[in-house]
C-alpha positions as CSV (number, residue, x, y, z in Angstrom):
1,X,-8.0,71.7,39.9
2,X,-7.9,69.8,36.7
3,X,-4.4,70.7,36.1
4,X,-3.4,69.4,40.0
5,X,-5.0,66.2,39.0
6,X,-3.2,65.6,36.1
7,X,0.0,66.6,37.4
8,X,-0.6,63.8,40.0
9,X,-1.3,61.0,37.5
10,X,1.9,62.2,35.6
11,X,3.8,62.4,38.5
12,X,2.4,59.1,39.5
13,X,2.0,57.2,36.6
14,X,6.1,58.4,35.2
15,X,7.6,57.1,38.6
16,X,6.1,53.7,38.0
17,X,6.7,53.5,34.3
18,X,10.6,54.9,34.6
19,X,11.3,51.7,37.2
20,X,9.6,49.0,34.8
21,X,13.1,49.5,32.3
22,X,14.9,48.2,35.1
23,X,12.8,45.8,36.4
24,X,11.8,43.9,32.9
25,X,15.4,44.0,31.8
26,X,16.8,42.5,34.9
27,X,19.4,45.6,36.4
28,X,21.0,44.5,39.0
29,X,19.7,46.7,41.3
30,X,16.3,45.6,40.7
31,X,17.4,41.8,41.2
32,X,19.2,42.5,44.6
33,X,15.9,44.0,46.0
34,X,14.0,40.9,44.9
35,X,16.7,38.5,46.1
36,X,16.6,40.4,49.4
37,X,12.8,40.2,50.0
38,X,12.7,36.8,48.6
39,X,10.8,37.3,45.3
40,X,13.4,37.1,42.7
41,X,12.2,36.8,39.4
42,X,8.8,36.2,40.5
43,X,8.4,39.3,42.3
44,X,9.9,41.6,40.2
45,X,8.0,40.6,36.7
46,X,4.7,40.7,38.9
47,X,5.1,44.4,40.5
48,X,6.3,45.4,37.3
49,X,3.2,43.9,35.4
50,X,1.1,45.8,38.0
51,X,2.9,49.2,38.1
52,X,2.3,49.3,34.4
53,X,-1.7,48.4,34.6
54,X,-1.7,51.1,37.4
55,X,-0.1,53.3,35.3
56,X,-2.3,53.1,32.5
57,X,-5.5,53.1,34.0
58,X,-3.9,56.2,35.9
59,X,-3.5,58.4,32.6
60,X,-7.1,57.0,31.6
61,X,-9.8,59.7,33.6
62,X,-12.8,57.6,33.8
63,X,-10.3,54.5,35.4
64,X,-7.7,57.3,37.1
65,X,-9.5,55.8,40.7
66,X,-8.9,52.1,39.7
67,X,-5.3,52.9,38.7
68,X,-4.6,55.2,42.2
69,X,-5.8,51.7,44.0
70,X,-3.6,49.3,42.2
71,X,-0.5,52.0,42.4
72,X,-1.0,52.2,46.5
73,X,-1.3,48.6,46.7
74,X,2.1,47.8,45.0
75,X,3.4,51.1,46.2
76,X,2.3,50.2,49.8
77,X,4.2,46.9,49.3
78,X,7.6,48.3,48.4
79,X,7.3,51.2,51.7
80,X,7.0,48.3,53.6
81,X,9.8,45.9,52.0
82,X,11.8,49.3,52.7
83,X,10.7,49.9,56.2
84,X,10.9,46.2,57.5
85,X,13.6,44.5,55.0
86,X,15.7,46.9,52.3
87,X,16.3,50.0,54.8
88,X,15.5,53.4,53.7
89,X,18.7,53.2,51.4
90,X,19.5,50.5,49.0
91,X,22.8,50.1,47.7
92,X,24.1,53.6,48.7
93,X,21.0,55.1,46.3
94,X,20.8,57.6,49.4
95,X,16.8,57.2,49.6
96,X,16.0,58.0,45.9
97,X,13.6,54.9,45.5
98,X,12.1,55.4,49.0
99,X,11.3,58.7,48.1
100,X,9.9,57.8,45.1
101,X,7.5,55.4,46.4
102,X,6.2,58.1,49.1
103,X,5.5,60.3,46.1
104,X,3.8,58.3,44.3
105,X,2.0,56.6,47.6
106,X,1.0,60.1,48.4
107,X,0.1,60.8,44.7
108,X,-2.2,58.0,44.3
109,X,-3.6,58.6,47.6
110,X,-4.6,62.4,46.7
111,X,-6.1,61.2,43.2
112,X,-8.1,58.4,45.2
113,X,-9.9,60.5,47.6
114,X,-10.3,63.5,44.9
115,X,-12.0,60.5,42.7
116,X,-13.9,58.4,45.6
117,X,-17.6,59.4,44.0
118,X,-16.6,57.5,41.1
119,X,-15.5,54.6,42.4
120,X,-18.2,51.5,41.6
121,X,-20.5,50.4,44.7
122,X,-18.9,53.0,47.1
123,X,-19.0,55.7,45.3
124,X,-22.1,56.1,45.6
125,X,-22.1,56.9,49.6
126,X,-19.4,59.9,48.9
127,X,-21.8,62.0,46.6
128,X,-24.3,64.3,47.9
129,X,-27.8,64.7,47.3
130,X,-29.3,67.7,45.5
């Protein structure tokens, strides 16, 4: 199980640190999806500030659950931007960022719900009593 749960934070955690190259050094891929959603430069610095926190606290254990949160709130962002704005494909990439963000949606979703006893305040409702 240990193994899965790494293997998700990777998985996670890689996706969102492989797209901060193109989002800090201005591609032009990046800046047409920010133009298009209407968030360019702002936008793109900001969800790449936050994809990097989430990806840290991800390959962190004790903050994996804090990182899973912050990932599915920027991750939930750009599934929506895709399914209301940018289309499933942007610029003829035939899905590939879409799919991405599922993966790690679905990643971050797993590691949250495998982690919810350790999340602050709440946490405390999910563990059982011996």
């Amino acid at each position: 199980m240990k193994i899965f749960i790494w293997v998700l934070r990777v998985i996670a955690a890689g996706i969102m640190l492989q797209t901060l190259f193109f989002k800090f050094t201005g591609a032009p891929e990046s800046i047409y999806i920010f133009e298009t959603v209407g968030l360019e430069p702002f936008g793109r610095y900001a969800s790449g500030v936050a994809e990097l926190i989430a990806s840290v606290l991800l390959l962190i254990p004790r903050t994996n659950w804090l990182g899973a949160i912050i990932g599915l709130g920027v991750i939930g962002g750009a599934i929506i931007s895709h399914l209301t704005v940018l289309g499933i494909v942007v610029q003829d990439d035939g899905g590939t960022l879409f799919i991405m963000a599922l993966v790690v949606f679905a990643s971050c979703t797993t590691l949250l719900f495998m982690h919810r006893k350790d999340i602050p305040v709440i946490g405390e409702r999910f563990k059982e009593e011996n």
